[in-house]
C-alpha positions in Angstrom: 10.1 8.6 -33.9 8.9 11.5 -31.5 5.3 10.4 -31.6 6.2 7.4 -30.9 6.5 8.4 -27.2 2.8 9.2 -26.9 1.7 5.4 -27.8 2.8 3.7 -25.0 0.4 5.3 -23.0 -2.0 2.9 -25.4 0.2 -0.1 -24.5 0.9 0.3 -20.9 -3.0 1.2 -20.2 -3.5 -2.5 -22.2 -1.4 -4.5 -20.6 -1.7 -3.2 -17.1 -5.3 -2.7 -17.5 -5.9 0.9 -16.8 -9.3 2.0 -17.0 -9.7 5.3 -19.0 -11.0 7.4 -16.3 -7.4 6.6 -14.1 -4.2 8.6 -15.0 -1.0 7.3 -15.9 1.8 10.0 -14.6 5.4 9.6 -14.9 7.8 12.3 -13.3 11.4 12.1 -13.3 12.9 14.5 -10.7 16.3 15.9 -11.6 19.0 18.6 -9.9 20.6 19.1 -6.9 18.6 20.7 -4.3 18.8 24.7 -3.4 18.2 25.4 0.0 18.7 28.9 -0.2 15.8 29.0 -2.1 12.6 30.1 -0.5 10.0 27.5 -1.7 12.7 25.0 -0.2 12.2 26.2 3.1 8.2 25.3 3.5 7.0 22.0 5.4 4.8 19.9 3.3 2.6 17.2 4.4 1.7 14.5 1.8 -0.6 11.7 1.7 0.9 8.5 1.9 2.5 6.7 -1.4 -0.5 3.5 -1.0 -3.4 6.4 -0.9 -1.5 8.0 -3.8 -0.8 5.4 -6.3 -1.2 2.2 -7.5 1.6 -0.3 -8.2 1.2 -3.3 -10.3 3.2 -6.0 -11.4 5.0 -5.9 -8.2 3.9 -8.8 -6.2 5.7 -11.3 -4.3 
């Protein structure tokens, strides 16, 4: 059962057709934020979600 979870990599790369040479990441944020921490306290600038990632199977 616990390699199981590395397959669907396989099946989601398939079916959404992924190319090898993109990467699928998945990240799951969890917690409550601290901002008394220090790290906390920096501004950040990101690039925008669209230059970032790709969505698929989401079309109206």
């Amino acid at each position: 059962m616990n390699t199981q979870r590395w397959n669907f990599y396989v099946v989601v790369r398939e079916h959404a057709q992924i190319p090898e040479d993109r990467v699928i990441m998945i990240c799951v944020a969890t917690g409550f934020p601290d901002d008394s921490f220090p790290a906390n306290a920096g501004v950040f600038h990101r690039k925008a979600v669209d230059d970032a990632a790709t969505f698929l199977g989401f079309e109206d």
